[in-house]
C-alpha positions in Angstrom: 131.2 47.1 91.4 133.4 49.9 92.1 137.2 50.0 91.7 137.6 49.3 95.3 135.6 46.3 95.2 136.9 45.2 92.2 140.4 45.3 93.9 139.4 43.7 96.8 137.9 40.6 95.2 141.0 39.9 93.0 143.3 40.1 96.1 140.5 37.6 97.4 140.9 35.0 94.9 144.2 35.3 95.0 144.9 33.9 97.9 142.1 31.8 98.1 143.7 29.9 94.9 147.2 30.5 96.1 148.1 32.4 92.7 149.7 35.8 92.0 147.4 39.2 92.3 149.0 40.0 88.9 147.8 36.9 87.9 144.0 36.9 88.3 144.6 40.7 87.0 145.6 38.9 84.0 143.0 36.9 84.0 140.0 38.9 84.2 141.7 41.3 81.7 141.8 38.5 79.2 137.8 37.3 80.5 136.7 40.9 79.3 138.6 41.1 75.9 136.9 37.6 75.1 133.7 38.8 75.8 134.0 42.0 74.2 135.3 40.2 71.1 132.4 37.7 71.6 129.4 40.7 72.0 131.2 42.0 68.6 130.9 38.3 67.2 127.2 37.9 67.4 126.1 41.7 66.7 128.0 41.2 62.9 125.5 37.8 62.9 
């Protein structure tokens, strides 16, 4: 998905929830840290 897309789903969701762009930024930046942290989780396993 490029950067453009990216953009243009979050802006989607945002109003389709009726929450703040900078929210579902927030959102998915946290999504992506968990499952980072959660890839590093099992590979130490």
């Amino acid at each position: 998905m490029s950067e453009y897309q990216a953009g243009a789903t979050q802006k989607t969701l945002a109003k389709k929830y009726g929450i703040s762009l900078s929210s579902v930024k927030r959102l998915a930046r946290d999504a992506r840290r968990d499952l980072v942290r959660s890839r590093a989780g099992r590979s130490e396993e």
